[in-house]
mmCIF entry with sequence, helices, sheets and N, C-alpha, C, O atoms, coordinates in Angstrom:
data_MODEL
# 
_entry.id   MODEL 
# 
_entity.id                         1 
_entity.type                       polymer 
_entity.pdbx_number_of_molecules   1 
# 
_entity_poly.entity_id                      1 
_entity_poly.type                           'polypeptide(L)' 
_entity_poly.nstd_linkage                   no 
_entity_poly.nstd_monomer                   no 
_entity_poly.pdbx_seq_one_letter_code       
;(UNK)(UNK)(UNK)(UNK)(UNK)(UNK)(UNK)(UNK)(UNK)(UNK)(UNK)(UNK)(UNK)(UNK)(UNK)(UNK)
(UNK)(UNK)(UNK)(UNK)(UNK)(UNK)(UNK)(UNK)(UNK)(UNK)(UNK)(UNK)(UNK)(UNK)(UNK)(UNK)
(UNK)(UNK)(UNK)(UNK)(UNK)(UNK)(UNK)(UNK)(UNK)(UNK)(UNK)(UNK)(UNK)(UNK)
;
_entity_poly.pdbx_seq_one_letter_code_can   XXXXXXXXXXXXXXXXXXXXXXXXXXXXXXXXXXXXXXXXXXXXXX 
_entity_poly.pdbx_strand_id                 A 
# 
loop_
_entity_poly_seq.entity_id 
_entity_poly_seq.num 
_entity_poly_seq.mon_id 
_entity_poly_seq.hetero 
1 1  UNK n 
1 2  UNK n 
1 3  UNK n 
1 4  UNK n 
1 5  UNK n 
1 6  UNK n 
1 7  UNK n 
1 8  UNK n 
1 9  UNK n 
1 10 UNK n 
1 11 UNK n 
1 12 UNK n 
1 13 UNK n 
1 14 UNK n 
1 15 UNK n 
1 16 UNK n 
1 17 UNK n 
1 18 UNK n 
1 19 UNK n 
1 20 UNK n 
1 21 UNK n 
1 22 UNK n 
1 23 UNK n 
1 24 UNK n 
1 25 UNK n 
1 26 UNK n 
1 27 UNK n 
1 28 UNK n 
1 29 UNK n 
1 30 UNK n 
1 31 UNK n 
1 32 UNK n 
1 33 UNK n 
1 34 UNK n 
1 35 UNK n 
1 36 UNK n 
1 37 UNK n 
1 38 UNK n 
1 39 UNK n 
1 40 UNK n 
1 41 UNK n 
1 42 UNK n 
1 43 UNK n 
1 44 UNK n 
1 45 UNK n 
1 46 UNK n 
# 
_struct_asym.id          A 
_struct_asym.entity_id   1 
# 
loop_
_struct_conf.conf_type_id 
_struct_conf.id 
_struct_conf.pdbx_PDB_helix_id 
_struct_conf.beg_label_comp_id 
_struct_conf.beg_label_asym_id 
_struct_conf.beg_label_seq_id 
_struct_conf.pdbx_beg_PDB_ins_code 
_struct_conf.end_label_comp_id 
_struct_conf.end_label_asym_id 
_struct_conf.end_label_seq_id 
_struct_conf.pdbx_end_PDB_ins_code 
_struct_conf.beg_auth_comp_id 
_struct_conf.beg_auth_asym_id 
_struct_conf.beg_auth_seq_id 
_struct_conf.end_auth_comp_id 
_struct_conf.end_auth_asym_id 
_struct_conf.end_auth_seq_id 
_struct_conf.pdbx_PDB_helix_class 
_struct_conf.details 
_struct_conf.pdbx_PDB_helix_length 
HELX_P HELX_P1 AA1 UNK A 3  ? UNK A 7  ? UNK A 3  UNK A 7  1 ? 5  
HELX_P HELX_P2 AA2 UNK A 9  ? UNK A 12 ? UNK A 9  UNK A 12 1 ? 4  
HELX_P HELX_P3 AA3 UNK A 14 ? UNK A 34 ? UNK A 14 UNK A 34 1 ? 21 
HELX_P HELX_P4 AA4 UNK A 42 ? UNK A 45 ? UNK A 42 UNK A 45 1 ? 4  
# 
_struct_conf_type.id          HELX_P 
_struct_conf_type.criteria    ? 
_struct_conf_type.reference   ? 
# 
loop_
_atom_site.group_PDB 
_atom_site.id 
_atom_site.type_symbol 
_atom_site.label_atom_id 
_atom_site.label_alt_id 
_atom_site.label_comp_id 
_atom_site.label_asym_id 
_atom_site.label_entity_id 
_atom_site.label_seq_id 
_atom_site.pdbx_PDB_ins_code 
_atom_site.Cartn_x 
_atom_site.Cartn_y 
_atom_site.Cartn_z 
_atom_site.occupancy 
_atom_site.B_iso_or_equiv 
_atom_site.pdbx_formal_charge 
_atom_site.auth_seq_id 
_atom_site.auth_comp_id 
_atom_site.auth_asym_id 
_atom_site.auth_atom_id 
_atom_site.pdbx_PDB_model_num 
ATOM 1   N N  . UNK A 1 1  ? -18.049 2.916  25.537  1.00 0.00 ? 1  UNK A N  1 
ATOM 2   C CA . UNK A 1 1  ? -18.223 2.935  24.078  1.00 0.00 ? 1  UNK A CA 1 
ATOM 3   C C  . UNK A 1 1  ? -19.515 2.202  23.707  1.00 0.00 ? 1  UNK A C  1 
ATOM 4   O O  . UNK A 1 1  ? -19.870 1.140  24.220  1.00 0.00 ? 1  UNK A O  1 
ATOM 5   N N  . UNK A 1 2  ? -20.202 2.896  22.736  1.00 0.00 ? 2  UNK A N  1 
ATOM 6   C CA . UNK A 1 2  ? -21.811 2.014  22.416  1.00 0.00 ? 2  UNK A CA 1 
ATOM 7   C C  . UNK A 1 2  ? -21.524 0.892  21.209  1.00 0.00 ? 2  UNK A C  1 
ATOM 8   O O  . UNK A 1 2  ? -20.433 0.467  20.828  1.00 0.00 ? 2  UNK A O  1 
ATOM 9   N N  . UNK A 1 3  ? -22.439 0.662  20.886  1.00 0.00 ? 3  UNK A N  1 
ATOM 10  C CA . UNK A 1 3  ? -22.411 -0.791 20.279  1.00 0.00 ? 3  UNK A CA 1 
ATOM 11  C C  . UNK A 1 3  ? -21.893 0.060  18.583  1.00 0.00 ? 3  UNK A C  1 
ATOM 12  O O  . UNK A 1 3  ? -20.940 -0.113 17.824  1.00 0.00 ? 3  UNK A O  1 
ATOM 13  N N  . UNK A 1 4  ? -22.857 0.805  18.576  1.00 0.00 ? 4  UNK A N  1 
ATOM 14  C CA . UNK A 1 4  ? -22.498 1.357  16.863  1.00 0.00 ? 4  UNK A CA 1 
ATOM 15  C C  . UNK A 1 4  ? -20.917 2.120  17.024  1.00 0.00 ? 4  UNK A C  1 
ATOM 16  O O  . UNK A 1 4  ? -20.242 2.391  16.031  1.00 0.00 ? 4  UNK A O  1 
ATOM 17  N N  . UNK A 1 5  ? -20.582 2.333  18.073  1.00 0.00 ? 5  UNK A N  1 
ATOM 18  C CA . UNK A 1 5  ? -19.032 3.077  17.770  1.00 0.00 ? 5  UNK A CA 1 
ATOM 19  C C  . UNK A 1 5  ? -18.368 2.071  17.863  1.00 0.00 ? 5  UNK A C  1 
ATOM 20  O O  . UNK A 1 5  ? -17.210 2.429  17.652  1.00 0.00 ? 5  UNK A O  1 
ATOM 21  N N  . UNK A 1 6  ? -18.410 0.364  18.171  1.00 0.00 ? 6  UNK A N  1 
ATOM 22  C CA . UNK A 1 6  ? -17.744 -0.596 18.344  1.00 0.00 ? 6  UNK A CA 1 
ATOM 23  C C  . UNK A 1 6  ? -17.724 -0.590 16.836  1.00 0.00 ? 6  UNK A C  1 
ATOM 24  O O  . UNK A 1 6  ? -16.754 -0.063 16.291  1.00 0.00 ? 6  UNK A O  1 
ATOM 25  N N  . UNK A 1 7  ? -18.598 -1.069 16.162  1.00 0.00 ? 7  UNK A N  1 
ATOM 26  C CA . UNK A 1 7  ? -18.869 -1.035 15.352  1.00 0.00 ? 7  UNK A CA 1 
ATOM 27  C C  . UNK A 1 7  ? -18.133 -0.172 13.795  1.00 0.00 ? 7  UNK A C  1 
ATOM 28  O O  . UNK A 1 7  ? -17.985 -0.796 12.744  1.00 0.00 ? 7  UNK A O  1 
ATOM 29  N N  . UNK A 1 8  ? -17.794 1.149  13.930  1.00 0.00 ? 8  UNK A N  1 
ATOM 30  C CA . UNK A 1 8  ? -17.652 1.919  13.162  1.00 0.00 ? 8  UNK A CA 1 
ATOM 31  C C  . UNK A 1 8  ? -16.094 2.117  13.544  1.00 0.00 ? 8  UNK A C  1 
ATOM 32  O O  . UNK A 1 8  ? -15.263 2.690  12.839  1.00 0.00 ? 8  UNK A O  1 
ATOM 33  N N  . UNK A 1 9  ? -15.912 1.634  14.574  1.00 0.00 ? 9  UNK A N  1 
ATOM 34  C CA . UNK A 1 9  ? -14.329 1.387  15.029  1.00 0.00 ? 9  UNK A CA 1 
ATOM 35  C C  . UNK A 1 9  ? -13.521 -0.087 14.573  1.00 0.00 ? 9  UNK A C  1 
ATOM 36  O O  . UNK A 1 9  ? -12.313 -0.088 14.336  1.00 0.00 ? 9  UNK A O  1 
ATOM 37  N N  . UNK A 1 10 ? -14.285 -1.206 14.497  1.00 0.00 ? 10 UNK A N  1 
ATOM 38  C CA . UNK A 1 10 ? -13.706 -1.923 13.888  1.00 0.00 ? 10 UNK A CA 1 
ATOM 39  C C  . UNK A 1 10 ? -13.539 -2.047 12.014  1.00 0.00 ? 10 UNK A C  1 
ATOM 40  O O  . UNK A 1 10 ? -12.759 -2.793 11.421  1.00 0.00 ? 10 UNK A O  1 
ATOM 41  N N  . UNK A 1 11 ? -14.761 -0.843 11.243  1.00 0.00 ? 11 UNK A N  1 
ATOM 42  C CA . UNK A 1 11 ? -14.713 -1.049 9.938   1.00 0.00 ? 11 UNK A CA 1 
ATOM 43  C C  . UNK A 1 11 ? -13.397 -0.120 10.071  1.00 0.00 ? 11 UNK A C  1 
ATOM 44  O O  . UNK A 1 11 ? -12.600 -0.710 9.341   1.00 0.00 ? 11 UNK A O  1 
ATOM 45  N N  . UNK A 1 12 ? -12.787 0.909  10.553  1.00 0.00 ? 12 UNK A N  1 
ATOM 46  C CA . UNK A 1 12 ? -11.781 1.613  10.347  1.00 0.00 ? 12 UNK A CA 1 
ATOM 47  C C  . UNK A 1 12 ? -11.076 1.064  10.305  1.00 0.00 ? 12 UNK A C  1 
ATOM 48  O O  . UNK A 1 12 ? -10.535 1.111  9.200   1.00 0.00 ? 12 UNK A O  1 
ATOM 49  N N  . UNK A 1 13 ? -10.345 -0.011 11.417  1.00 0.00 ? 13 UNK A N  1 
ATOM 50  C CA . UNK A 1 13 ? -9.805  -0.376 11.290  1.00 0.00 ? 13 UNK A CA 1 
ATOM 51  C C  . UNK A 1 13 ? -9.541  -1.518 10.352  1.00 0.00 ? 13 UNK A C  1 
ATOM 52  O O  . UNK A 1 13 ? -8.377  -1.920 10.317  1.00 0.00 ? 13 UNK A O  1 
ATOM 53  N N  . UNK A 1 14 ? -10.288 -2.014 9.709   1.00 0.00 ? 14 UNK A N  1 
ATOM 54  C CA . UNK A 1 14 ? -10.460 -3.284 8.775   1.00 0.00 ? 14 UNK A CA 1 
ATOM 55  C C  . UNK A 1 14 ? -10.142 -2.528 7.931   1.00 0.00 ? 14 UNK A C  1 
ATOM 56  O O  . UNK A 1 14 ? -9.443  -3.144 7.126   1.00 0.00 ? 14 UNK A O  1 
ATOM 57  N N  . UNK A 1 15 ? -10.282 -1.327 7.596   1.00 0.00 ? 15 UNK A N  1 
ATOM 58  C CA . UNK A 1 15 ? -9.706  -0.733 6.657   1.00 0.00 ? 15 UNK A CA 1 
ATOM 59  C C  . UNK A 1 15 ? -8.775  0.217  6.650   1.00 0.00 ? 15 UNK A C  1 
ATOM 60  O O  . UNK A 1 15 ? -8.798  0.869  5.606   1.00 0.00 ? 15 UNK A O  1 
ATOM 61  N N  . UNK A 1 16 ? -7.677  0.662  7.688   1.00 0.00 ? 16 UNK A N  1 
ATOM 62  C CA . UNK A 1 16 ? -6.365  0.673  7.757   1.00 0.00 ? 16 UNK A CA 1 
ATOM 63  C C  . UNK A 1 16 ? -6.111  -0.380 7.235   1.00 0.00 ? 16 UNK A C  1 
ATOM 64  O O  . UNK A 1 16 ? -6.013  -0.342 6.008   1.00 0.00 ? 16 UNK A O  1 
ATOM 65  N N  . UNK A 1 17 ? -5.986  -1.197 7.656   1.00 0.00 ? 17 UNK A N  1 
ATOM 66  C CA . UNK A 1 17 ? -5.172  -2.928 7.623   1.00 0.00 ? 17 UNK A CA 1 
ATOM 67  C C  . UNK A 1 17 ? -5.267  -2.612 5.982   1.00 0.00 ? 17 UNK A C  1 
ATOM 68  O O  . UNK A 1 17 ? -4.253  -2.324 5.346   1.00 0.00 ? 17 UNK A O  1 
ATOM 69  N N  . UNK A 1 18 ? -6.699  -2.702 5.310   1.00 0.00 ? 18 UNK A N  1 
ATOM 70  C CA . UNK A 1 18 ? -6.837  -2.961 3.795   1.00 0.00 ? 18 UNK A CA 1 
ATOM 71  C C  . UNK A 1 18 ? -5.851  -1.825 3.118   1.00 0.00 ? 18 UNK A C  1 
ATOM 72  O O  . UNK A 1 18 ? -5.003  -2.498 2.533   1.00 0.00 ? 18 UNK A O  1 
ATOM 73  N N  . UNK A 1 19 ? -5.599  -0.671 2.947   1.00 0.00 ? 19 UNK A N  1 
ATOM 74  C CA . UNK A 1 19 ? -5.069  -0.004 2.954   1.00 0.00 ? 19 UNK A CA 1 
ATOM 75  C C  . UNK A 1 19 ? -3.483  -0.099 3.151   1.00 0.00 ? 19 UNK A C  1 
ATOM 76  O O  . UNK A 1 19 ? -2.673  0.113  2.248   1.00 0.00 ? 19 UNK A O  1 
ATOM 77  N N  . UNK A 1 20 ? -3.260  -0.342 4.068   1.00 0.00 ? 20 UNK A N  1 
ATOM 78  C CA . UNK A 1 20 ? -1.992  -0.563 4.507   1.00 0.00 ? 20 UNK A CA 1 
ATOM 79  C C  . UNK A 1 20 ? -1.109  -1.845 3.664   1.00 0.00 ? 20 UNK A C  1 
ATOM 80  O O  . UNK A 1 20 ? 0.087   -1.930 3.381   1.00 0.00 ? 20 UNK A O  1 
ATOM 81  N N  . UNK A 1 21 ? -2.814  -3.214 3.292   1.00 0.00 ? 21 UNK A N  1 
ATOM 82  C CA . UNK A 1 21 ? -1.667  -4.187 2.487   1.00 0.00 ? 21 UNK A CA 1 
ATOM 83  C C  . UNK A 1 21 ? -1.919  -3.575 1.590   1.00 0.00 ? 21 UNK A C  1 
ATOM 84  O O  . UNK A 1 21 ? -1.002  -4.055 0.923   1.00 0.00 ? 21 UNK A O  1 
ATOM 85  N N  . UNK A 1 22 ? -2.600  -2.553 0.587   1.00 0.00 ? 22 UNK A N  1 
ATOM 86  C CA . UNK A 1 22 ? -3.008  -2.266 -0.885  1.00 0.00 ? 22 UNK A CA 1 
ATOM 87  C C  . UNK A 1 22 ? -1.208  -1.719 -1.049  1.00 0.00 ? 22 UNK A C  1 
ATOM 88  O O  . UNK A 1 22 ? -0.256  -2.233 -1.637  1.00 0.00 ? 22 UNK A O  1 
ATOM 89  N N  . UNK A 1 23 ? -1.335  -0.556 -0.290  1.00 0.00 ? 23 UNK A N  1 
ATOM 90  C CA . UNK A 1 23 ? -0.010  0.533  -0.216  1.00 0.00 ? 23 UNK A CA 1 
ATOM 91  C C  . UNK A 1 23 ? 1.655   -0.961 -0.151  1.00 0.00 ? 23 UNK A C  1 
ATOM 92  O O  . UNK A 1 23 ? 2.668   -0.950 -0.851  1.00 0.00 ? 23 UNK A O  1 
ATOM 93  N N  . UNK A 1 24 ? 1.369   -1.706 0.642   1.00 0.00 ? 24 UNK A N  1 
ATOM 94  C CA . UNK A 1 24 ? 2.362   -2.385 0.448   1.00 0.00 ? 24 UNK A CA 1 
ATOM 95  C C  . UNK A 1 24 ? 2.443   -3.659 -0.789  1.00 0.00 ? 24 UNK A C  1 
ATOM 96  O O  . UNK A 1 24 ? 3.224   -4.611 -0.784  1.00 0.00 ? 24 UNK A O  1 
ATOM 97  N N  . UNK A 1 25 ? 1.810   -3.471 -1.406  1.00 0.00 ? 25 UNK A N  1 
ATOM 98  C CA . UNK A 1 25 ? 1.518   -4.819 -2.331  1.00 0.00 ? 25 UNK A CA 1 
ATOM 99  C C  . UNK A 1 25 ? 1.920   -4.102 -3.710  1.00 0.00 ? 25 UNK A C  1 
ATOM 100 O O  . UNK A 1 25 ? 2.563   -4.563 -4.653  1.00 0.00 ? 25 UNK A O  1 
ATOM 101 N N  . UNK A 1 26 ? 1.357   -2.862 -3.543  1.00 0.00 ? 26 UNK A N  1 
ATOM 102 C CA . UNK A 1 26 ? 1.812   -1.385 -4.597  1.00 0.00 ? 26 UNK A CA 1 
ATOM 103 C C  . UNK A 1 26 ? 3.485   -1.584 -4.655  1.00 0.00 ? 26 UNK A C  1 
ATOM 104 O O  . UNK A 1 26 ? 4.192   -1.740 -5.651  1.00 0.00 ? 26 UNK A O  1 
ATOM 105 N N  . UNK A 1 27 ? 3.766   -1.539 -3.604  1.00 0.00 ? 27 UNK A N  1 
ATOM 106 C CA . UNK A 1 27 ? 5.543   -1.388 -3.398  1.00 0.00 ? 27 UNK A CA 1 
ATOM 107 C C  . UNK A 1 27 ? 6.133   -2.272 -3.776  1.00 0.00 ? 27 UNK A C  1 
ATOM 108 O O  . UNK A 1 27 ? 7.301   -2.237 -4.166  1.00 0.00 ? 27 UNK A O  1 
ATOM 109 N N  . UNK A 1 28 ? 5.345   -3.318 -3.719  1.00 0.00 ? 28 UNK A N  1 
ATOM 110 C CA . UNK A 1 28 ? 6.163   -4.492 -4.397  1.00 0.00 ? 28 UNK A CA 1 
ATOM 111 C C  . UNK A 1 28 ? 6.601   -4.799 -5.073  1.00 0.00 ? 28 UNK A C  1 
ATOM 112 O O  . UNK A 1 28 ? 7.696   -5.319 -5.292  1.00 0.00 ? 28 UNK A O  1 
ATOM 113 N N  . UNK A 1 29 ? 4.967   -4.247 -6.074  1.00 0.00 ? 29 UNK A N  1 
ATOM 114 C CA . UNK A 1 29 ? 5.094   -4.723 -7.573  1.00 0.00 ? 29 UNK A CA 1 
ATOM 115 C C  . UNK A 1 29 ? 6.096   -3.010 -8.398  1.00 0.00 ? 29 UNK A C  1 
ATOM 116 O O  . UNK A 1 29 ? 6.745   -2.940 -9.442  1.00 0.00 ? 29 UNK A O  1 
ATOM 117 N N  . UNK A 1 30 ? 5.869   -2.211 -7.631  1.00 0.00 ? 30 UNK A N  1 
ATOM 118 C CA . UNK A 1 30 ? 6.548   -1.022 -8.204  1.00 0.00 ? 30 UNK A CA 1 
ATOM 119 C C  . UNK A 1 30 ? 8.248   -1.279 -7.916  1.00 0.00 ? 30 UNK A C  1 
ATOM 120 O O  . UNK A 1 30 ? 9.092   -0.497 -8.351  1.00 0.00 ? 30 UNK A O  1 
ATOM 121 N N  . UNK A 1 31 ? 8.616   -2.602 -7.050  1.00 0.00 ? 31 UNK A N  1 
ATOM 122 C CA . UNK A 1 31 ? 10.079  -2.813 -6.831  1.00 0.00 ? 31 UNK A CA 1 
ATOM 123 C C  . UNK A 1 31 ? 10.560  -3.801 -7.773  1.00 0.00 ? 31 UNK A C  1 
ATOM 124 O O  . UNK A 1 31 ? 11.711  -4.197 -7.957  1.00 0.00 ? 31 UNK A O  1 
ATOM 125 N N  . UNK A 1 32 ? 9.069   -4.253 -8.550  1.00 0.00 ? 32 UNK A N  1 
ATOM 126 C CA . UNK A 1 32 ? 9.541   -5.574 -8.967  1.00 0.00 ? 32 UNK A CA 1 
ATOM 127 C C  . UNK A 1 32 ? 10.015  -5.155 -10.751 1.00 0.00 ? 32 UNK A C  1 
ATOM 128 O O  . UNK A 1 32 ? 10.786  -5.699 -11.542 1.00 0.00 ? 32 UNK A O  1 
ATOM 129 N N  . UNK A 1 33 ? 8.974   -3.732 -10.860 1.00 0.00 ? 33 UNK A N  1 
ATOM 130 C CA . UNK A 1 33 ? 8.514   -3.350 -12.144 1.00 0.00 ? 33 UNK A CA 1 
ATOM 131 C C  . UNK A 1 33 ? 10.263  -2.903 -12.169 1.00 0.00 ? 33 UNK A C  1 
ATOM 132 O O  . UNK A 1 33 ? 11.029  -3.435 -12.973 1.00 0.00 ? 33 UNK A O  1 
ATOM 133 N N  . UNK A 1 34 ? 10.782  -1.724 -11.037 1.00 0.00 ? 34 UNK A N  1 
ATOM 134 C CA . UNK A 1 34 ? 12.191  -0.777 -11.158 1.00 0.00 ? 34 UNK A CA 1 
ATOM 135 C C  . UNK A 1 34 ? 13.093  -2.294 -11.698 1.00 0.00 ? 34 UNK A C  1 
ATOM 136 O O  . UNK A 1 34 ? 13.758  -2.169 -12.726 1.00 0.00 ? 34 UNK A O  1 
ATOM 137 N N  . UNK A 1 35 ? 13.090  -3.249 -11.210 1.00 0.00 ? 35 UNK A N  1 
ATOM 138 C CA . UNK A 1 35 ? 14.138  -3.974 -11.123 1.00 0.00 ? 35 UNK A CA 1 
ATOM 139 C C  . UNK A 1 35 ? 14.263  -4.871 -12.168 1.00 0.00 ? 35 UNK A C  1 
ATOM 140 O O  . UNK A 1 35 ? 15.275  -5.568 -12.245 1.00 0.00 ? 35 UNK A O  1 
ATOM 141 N N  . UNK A 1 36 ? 13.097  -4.974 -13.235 1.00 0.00 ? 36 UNK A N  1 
ATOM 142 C CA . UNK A 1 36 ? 12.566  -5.395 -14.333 1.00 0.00 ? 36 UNK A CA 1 
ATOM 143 C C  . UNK A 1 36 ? 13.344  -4.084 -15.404 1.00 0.00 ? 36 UNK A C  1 
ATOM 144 O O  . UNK A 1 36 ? 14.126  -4.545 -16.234 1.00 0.00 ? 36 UNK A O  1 
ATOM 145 N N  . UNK A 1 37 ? 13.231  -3.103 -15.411 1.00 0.00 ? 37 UNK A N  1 
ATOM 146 C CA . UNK A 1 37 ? 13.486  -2.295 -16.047 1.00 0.00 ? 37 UNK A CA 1 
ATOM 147 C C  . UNK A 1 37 ? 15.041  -2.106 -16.374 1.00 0.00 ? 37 UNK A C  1 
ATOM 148 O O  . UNK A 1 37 ? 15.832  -2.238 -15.440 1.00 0.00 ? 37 UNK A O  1 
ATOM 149 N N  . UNK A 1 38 ? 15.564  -1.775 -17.776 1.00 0.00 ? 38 UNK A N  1 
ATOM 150 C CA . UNK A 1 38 ? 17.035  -1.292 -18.060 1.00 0.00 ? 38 UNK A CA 1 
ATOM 151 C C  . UNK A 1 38 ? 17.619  -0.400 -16.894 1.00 0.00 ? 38 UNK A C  1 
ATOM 152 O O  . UNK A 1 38 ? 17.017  -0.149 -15.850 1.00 0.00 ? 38 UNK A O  1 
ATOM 153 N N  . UNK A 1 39 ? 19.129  0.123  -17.298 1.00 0.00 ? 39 UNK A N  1 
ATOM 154 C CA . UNK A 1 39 ? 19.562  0.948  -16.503 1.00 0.00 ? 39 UNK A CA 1 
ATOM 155 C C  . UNK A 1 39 ? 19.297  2.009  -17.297 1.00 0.00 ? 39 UNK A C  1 
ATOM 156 O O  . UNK A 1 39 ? 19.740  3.067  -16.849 1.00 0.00 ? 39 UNK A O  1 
ATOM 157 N N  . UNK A 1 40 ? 18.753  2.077  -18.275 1.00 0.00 ? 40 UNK A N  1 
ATOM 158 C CA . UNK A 1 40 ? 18.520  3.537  -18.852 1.00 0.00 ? 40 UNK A CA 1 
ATOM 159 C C  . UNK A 1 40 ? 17.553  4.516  -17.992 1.00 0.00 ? 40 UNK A C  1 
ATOM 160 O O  . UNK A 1 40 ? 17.834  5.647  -17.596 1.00 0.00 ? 40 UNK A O  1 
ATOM 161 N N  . UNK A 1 41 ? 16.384  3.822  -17.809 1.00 0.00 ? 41 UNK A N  1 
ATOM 162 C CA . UNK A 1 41 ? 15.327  5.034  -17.105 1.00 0.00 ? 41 UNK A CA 1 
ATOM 163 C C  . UNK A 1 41 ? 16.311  5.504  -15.742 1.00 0.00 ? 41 UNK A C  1 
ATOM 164 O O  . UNK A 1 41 ? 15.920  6.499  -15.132 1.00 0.00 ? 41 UNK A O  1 
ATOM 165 N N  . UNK A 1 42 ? 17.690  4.749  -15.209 1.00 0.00 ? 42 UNK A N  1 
ATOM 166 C CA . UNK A 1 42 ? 17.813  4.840  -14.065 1.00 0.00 ? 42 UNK A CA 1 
ATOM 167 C C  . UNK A 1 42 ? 18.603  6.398  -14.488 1.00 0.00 ? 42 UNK A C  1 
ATOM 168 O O  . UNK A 1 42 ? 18.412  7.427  -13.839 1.00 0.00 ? 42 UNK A O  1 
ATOM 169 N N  . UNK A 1 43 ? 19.206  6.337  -15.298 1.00 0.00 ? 43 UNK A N  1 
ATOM 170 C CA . UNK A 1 43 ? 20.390  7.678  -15.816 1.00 0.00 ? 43 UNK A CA 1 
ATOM 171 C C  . UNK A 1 43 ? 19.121  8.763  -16.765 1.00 0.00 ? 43 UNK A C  1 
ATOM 172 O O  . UNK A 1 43 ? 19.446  9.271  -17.838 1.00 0.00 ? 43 UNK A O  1 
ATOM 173 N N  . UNK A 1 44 ? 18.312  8.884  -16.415 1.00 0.00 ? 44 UNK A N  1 
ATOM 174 C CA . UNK A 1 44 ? 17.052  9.796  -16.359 1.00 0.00 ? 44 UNK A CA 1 
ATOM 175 C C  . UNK A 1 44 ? 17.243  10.797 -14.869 1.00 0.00 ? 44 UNK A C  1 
ATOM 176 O O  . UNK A 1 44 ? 17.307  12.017 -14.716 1.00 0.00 ? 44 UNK A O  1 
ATOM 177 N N  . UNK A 1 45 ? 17.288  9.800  -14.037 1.00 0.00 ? 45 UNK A N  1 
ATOM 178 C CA . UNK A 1 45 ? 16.907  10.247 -12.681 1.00 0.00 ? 45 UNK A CA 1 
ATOM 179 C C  . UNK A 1 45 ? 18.382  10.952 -12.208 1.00 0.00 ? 45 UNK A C  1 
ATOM 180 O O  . UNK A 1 45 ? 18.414  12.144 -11.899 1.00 0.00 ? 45 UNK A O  1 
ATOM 181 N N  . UNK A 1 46 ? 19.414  10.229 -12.185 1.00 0.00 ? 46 UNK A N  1 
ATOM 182 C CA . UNK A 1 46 ? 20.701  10.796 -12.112 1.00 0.00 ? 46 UNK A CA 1 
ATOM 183 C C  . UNK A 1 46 ? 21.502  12.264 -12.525 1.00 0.00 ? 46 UNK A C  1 
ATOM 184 O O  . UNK A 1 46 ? 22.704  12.398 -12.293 1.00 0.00 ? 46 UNK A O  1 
# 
């Protein structure tokens, strides 16, 4: 492997990782928002 594919292999991966906490930090606050919320929006879905 050359120096620039070392290279272009570790920004990928620095950005899976970034990605991966964005997507889970999303979930969080979207678990925190459902659980914040009445039971009405829930008998929407039902």
């Amino acid at each position: 492997m050359t120096y620039t594919n070392q290279i272009s292999y570790d920004a990928e991966l620095a950005y899976r990782q970034q990605s991966i906490r964005r997507a889970t930090a999303a979930d969080r606050l979207a678990r925190q928002v459902r659980r914040r919320r009445p039971r009405r929006m829930d008998s929407i879905h039902n």
